[in-house]
Structure formats: structure tokens, C-alpha cells
PDB file with one MODEL, atoms N, CA, C and O in Angstrom:
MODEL        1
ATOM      1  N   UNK A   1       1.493   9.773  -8.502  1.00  0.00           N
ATOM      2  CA  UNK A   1       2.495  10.765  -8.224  1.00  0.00           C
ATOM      3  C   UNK A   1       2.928  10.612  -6.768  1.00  0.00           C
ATOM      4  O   UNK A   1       2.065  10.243  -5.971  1.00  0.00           O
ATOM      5  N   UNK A   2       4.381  10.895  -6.254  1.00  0.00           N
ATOM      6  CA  UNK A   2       4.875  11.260  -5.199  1.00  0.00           C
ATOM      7  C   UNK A   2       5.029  11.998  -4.754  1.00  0.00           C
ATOM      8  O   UNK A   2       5.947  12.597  -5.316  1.00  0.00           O
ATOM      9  N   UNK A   3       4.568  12.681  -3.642  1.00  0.00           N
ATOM     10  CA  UNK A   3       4.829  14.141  -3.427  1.00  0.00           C
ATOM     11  C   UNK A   3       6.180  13.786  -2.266  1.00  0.00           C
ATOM     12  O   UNK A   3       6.938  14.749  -2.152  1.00  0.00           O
ATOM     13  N   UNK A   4       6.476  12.833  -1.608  1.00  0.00           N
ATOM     14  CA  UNK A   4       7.668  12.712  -0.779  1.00  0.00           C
ATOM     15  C   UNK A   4       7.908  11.461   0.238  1.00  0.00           C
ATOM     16  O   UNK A   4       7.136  10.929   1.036  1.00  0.00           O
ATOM     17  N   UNK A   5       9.004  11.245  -0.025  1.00  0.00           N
ATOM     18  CA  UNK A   5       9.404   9.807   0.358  1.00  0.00           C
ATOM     19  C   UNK A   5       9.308  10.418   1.888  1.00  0.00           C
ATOM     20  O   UNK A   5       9.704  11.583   1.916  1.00  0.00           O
ATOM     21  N   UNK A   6       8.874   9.907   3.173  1.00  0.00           N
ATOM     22  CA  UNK A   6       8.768  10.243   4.406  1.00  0.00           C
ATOM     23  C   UNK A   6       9.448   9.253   5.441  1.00  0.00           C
ATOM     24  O   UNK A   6       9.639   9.549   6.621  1.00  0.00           O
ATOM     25  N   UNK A   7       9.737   8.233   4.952  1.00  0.00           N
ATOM     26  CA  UNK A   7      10.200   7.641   6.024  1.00  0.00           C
ATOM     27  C   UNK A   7       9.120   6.812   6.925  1.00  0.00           C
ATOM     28  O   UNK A   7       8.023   6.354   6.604  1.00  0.00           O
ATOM     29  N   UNK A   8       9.841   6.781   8.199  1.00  0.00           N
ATOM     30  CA  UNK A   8       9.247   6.621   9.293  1.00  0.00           C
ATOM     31  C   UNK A   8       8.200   7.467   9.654  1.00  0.00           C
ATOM     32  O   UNK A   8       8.493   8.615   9.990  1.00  0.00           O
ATOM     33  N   UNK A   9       6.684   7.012   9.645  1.00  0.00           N
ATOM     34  CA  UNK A   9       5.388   8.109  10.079  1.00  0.00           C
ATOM     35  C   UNK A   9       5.053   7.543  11.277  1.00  0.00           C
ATOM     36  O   UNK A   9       5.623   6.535  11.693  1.00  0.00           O
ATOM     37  N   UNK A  10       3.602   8.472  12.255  1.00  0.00           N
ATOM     38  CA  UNK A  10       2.971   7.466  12.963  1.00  0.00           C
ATOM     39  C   UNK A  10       2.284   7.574  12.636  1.00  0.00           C
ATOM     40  O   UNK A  10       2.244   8.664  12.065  1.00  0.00           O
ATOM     41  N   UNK A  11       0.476   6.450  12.494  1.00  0.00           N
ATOM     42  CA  UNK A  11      -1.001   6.972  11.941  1.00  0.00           C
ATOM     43  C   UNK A  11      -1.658   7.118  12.962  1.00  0.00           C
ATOM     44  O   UNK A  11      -1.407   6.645  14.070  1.00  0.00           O
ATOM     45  N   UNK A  12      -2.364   7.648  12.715  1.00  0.00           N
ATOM     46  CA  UNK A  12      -3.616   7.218  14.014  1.00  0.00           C
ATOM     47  C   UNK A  12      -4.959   7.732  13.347  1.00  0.00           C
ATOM     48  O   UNK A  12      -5.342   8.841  12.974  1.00  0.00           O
ATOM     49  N   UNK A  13      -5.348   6.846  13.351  1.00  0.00           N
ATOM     50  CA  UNK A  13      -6.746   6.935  13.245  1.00  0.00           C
ATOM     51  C   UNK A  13      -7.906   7.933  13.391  1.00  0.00           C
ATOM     52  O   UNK A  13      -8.856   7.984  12.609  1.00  0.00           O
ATOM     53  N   UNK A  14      -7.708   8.865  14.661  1.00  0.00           N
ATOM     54  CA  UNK A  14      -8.067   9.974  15.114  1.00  0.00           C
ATOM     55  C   UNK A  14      -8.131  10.878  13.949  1.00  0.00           C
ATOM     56  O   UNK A  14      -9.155  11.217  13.355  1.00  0.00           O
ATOM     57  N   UNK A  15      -6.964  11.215  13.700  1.00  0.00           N
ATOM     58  CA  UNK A  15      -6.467  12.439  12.900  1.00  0.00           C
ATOM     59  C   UNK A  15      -7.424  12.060  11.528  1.00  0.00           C
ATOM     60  O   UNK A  15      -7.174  12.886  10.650  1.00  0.00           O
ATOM     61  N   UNK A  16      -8.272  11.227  11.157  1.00  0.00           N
ATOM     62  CA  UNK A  16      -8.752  10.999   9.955  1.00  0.00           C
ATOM     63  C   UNK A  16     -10.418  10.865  10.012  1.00  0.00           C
ATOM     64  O   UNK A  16     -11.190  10.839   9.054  1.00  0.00           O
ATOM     65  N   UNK A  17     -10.702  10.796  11.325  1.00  0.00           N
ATOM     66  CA  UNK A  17     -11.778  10.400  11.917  1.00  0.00           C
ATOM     67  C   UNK A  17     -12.310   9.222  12.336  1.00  0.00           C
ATOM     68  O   UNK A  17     -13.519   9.169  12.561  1.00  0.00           O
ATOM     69  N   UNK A  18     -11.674   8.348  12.468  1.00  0.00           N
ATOM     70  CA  UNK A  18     -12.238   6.878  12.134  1.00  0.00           C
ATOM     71  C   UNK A  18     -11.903   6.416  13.901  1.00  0.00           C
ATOM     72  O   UNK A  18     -11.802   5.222  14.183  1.00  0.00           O
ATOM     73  N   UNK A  19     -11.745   7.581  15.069  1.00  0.00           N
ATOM     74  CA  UNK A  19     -12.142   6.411  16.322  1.00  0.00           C
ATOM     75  C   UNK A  19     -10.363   6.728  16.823  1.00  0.00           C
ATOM     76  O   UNK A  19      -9.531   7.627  16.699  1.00  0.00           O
ATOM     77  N   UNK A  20     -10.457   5.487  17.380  1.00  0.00           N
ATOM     78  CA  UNK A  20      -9.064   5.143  17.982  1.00  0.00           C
ATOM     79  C   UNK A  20      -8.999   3.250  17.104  1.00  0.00           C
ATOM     80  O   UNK A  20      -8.414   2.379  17.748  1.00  0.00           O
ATOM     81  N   UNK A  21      -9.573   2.901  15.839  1.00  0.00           N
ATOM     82  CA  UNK A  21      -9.127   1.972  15.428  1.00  0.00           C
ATOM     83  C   UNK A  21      -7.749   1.573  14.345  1.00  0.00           C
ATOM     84  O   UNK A  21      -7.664   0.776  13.410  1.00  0.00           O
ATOM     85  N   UNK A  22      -6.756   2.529  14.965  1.00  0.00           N
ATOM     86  CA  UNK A  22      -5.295   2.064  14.621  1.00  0.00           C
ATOM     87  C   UNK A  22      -4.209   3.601  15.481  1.00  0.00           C
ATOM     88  O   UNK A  22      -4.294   4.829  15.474  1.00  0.00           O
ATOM     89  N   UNK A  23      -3.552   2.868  15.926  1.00  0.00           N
ATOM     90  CA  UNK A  23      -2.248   4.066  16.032  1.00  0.00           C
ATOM     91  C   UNK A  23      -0.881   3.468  16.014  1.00  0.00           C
ATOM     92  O   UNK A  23      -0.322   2.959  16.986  1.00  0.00           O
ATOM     93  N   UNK A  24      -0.266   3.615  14.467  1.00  0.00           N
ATOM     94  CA  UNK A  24       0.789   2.706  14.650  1.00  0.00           C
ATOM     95  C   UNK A  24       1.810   3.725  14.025  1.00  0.00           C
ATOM     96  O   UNK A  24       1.548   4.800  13.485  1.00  0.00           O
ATOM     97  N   UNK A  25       3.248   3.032  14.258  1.00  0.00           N
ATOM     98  CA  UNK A  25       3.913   3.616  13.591  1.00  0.00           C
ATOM     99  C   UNK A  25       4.840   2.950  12.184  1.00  0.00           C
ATOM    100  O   UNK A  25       5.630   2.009  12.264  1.00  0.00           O
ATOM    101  N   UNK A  26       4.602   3.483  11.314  1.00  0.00           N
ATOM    102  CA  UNK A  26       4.875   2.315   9.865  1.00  0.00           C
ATOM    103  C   UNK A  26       6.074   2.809   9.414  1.00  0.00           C
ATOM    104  O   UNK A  26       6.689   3.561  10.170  1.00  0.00           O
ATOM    105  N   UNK A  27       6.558   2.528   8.283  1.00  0.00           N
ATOM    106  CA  UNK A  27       7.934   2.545   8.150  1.00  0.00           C
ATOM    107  C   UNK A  27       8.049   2.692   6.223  1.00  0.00           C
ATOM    108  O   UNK A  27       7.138   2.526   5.412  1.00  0.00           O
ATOM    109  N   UNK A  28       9.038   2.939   6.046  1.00  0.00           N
ATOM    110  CA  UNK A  28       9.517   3.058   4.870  1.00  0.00           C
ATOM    111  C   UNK A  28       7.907   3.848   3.726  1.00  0.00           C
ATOM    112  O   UNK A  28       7.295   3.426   2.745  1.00  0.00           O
ATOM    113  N   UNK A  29       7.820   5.017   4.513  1.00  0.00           N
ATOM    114  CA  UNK A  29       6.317   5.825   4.035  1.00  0.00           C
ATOM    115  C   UNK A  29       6.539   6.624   3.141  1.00  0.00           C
ATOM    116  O   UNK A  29       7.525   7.331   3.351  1.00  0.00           O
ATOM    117  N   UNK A  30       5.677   6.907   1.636  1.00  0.00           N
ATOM    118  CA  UNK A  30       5.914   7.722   0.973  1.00  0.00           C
ATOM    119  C   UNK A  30       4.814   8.196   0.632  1.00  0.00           C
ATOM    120  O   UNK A  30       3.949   7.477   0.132  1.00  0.00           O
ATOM    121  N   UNK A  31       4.601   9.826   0.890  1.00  0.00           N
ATOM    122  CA  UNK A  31       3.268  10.475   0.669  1.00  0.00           C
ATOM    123  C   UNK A  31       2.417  10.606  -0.621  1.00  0.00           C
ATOM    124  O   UNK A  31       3.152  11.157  -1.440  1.00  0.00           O
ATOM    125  N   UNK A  32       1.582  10.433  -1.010  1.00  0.00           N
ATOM    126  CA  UNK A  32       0.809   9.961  -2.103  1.00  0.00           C
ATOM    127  C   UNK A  32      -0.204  11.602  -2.100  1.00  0.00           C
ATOM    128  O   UNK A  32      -0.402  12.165  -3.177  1.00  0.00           O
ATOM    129  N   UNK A  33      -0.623  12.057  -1.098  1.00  0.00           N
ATOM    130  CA  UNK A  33      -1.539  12.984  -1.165  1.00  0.00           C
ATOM    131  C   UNK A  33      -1.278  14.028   0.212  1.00  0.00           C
ATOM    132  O   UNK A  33      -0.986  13.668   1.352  1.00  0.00           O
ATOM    133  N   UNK A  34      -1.451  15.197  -0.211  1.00  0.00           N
ATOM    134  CA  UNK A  34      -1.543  16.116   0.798  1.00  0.00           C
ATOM    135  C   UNK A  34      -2.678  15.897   1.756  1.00  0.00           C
ATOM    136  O   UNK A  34      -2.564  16.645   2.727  1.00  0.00           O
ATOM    137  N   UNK A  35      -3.556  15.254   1.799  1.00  0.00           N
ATOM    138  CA  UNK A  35      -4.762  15.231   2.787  1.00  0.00           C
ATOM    139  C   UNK A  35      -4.368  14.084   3.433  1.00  0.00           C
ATOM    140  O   UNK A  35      -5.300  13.780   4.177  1.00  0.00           O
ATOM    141  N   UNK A  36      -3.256  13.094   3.564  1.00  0.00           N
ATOM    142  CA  UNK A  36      -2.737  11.999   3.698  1.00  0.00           C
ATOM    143  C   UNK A  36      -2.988  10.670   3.858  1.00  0.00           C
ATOM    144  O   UNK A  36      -3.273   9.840   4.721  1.00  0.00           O
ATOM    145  N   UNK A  37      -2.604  10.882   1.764  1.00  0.00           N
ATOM    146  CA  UNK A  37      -2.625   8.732   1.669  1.00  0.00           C
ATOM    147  C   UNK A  37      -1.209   8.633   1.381  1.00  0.00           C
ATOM    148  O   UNK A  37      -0.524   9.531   0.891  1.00  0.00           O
ATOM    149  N   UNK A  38      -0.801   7.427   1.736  1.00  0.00           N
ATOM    150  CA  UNK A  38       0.871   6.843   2.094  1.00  0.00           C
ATOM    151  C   UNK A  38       0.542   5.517   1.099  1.00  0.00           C
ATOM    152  O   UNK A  38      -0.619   5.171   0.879  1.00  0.00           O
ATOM    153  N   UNK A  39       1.597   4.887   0.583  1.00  0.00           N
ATOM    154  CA  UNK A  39       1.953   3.647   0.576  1.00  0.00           C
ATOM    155  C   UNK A  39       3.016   3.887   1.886  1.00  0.00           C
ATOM    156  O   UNK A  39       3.452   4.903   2.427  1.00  0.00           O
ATOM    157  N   UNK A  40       3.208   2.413   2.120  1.00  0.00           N
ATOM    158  CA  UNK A  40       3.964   1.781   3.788  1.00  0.00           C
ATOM    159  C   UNK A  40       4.338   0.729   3.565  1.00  0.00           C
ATOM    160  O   UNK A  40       3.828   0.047   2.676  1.00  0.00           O
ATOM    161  N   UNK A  41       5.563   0.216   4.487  1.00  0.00           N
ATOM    162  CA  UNK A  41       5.344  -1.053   4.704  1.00  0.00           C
ATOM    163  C   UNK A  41       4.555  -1.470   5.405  1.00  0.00           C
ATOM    164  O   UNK A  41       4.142  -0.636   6.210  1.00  0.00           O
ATOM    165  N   UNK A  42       3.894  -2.965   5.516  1.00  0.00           N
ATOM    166  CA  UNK A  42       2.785  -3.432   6.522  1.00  0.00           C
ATOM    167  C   UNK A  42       2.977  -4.909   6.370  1.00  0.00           C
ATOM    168  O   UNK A  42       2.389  -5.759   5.700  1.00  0.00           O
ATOM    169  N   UNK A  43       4.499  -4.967   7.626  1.00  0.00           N
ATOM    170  CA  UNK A  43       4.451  -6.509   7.405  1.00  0.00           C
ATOM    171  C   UNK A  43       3.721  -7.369   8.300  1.00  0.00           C
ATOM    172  O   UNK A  43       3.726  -8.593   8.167  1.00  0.00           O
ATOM    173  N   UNK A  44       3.022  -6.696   9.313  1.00  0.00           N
ATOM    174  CA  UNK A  44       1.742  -7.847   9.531  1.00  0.00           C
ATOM    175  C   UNK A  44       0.636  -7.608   8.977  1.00  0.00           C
ATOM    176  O   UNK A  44      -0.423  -7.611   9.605  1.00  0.00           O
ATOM    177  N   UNK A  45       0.754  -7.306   7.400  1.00  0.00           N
ATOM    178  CA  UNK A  45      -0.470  -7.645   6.348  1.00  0.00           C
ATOM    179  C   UNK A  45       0.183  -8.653   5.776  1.00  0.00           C
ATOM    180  O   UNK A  45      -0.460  -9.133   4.843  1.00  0.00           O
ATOM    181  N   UNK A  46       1.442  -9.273   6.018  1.00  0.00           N
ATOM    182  CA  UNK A  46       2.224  -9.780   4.416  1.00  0.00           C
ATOM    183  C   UNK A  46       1.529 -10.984   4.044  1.00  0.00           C
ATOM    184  O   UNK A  46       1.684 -11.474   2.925  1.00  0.00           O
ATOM    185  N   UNK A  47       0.471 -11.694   5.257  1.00  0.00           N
ATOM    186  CA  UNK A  47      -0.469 -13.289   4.986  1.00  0.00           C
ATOM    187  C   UNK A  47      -1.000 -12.638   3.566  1.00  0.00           C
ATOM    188  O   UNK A  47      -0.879 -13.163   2.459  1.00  0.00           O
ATOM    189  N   UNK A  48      -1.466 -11.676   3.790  1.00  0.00           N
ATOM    190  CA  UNK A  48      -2.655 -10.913   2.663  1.00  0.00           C
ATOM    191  C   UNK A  48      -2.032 -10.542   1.095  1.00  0.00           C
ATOM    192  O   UNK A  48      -2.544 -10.560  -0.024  1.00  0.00           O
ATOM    193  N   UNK A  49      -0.977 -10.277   1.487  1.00  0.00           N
ATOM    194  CA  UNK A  49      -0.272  -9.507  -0.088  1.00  0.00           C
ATOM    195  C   UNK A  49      -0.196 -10.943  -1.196  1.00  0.00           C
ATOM    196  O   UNK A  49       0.362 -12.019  -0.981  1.00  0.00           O
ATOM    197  N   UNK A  50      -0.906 -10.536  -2.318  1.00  0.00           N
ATOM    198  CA  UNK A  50      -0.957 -11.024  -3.308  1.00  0.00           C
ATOM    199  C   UNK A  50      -1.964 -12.212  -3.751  1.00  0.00           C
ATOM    200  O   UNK A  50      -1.984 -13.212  -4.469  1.00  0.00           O
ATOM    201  N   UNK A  51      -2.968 -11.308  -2.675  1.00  0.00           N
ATOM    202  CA  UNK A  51      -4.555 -12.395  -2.481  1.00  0.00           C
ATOM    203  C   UNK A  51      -5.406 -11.597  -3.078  1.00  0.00           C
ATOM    204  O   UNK A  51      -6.516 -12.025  -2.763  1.00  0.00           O
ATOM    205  N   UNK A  52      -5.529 -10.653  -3.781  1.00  0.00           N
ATOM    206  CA  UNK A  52      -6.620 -10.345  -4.662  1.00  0.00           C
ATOM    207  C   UNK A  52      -6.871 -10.716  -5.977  1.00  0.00           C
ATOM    208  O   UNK A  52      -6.081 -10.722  -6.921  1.00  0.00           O
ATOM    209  N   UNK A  53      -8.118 -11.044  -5.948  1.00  0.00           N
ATOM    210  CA  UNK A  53      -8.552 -11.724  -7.303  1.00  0.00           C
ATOM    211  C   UNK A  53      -8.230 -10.714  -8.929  1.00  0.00           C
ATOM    212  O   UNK A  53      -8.957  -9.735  -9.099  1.00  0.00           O
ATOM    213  N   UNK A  54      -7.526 -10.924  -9.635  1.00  0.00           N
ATOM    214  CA  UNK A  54      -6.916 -10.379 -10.738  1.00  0.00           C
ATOM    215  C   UNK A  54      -8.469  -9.251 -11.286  1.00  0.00           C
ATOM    216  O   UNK A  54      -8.354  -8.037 -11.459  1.00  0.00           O
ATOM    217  N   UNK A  55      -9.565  -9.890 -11.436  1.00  0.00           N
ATOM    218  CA  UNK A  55     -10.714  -8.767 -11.992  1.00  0.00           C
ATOM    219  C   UNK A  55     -10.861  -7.800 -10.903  1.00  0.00           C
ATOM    220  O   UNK A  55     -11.629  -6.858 -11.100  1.00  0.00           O
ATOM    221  N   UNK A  56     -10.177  -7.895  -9.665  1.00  0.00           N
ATOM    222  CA  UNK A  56     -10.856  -6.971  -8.816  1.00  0.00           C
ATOM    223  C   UNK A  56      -9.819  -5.887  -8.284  1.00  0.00           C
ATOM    224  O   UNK A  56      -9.405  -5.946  -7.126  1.00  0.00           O
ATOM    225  N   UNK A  57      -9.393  -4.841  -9.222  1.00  0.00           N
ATOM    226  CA  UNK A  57      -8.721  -3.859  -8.926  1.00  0.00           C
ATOM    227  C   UNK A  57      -7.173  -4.268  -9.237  1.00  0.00           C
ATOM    228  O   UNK A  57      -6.262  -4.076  -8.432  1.00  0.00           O
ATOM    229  N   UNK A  58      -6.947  -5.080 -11.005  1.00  0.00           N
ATOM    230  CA  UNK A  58      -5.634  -6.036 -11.063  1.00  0.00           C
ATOM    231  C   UNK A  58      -4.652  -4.583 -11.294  1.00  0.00           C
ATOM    232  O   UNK A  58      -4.781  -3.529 -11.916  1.00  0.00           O
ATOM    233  N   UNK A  59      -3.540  -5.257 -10.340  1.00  0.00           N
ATOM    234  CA  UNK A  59      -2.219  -4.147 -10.187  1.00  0.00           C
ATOM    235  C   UNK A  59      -1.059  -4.894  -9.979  1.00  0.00           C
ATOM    236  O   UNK A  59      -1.137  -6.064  -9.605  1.00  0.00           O
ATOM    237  N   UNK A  60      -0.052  -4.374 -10.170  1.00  0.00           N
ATOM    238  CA  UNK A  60       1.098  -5.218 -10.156  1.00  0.00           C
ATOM    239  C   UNK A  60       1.390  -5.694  -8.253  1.00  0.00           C
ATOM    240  O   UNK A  60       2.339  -6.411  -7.937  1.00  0.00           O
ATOM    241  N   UNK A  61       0.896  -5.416  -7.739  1.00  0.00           N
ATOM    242  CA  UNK A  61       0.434  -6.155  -6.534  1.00  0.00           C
ATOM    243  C   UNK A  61      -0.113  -7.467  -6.026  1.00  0.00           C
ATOM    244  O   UNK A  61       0.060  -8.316  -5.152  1.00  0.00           O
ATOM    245  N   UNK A  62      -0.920  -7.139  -7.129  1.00  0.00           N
ATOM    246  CA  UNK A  62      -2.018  -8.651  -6.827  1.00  0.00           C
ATOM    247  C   UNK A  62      -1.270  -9.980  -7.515  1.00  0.00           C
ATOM    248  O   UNK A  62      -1.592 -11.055  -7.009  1.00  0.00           O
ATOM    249  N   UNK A  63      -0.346 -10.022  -8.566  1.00  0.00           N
ATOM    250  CA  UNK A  63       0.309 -11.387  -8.305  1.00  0.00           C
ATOM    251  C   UNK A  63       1.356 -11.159  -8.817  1.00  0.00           C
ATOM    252  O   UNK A  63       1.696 -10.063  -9.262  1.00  0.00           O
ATOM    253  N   UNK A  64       2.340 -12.690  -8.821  1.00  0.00           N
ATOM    254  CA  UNK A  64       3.761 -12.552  -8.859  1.00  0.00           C
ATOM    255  C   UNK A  64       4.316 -12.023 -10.133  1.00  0.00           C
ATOM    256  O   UNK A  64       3.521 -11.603 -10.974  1.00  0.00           O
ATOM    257  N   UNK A  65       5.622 -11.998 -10.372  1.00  0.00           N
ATOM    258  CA  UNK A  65       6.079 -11.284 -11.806  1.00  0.00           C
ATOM    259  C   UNK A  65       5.793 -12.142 -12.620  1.00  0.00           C
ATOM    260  O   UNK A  65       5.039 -11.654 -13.461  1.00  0.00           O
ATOM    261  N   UNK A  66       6.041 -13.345 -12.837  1.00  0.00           N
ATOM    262  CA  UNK A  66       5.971 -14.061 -13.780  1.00  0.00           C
ATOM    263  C   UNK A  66       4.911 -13.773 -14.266  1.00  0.00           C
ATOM    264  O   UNK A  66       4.958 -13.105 -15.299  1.00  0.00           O
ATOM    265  N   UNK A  67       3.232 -14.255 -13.583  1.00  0.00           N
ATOM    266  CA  UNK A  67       2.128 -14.112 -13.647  1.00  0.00           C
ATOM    267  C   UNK A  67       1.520 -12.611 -14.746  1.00  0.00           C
ATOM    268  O   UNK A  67       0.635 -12.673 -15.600  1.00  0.00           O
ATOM    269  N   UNK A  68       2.472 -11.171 -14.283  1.00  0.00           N
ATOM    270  CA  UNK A  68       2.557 -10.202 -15.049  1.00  0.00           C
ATOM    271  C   UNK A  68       2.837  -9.930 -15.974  1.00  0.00           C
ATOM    272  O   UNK A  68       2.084  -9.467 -16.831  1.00  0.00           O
ATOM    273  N   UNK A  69       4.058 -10.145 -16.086  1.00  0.00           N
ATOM    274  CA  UNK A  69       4.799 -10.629 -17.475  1.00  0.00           C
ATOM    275  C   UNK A  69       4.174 -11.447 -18.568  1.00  0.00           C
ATOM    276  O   UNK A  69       4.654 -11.239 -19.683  1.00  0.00           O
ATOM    277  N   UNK A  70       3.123 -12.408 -18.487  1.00  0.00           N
ATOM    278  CA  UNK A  70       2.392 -12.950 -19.013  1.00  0.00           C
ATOM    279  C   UNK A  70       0.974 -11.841 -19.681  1.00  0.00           C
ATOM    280  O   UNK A  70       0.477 -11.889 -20.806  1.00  0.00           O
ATOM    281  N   UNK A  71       0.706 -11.145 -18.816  1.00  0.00           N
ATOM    282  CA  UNK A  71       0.080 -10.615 -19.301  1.00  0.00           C
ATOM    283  C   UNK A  71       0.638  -9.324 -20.509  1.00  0.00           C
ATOM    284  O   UNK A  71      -0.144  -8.830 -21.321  1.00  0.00           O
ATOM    285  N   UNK A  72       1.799  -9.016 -20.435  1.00  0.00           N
ATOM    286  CA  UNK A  72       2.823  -7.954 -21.191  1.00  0.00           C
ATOM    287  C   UNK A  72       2.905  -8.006 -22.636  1.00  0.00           C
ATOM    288  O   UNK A  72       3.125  -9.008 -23.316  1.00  0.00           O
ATOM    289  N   UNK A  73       2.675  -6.638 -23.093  1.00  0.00           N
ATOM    290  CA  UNK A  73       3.102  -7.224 -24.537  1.00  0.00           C
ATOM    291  C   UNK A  73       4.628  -6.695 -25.031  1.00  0.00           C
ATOM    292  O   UNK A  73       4.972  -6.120 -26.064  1.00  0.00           O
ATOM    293  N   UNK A  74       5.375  -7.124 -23.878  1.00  0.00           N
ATOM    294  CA  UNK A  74       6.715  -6.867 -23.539  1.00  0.00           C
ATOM    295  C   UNK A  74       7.221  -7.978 -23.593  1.00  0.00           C
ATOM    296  O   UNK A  74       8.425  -8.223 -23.675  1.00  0.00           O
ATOM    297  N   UNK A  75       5.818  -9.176 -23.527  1.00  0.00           N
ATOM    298  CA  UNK A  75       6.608 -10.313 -23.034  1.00  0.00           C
ATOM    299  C   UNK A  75       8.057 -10.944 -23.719  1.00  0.00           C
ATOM    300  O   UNK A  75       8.618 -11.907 -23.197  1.00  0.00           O
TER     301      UNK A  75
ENDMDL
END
């Protein structure tokens, strides 16, 4: 569920407890949870996007369409 497309956020780390290990400001944010989880963009993760191994948490994330589509019984 979405509770609201937000835009432009900043995070910081603080506010969640975890230190001073991030304070950034991300972009194209949409709120997922009132206690605050976001999807974001994160294009200096993009080396990473679409490197998880299919048994380990498989989502339309982890590989390309084609690859999905294969699995579909849409196909």
C-alpha cells in the first residue's frame, strides 16, 4: 500500500536510531509506512539493482522483464 507519493525527502539516520550513518536527500519518495519506510530513487545503488539471487526474496526487482515474464502464466 501507498500512503503518499512525497517527492523529494531528506533521511537521516538519527531520526531512526542508527548513529549519523546516512543523511541524504533522495528523490522521487513514496511513503510506504507511517513510522517511515519509503521506496526512493538510489542511483548510487544502481551497480546493485538486479543482483539478487531469484530464491532470495524473488520480486520483480531482482531481474529483467523478460526473465519475469518467463516465469508468468500470462506468458
Amino acid at each position: 500500500m501507498v500512503l503518499a507519493k512525497e517527492g523529494t525527502v531528506r533521511m537521516n539516520s538519527e531520526t531512526v536510531g542508527l548513529g549519523d550513518a546516512y543523511d541524504e536527500t533522495v528523490h522521487d519518495s513514496i511513503r510506504l509506512t507511517w513510522s517511515g519506510m519509503y521506496a526512493h530513487a538510489a542511483p548510487w545503488n544502481a551497480a546493485f539493482f538486479g543482483t539478487v539471487a531469484p530464491n532470495d526474496g524473488f520480486g520483480d526487482w531482482n531481474v529483467g522483464w523478460d526473465q519475469w515474464r518467463q516465469k508468468s502464466a500470462l506468458r
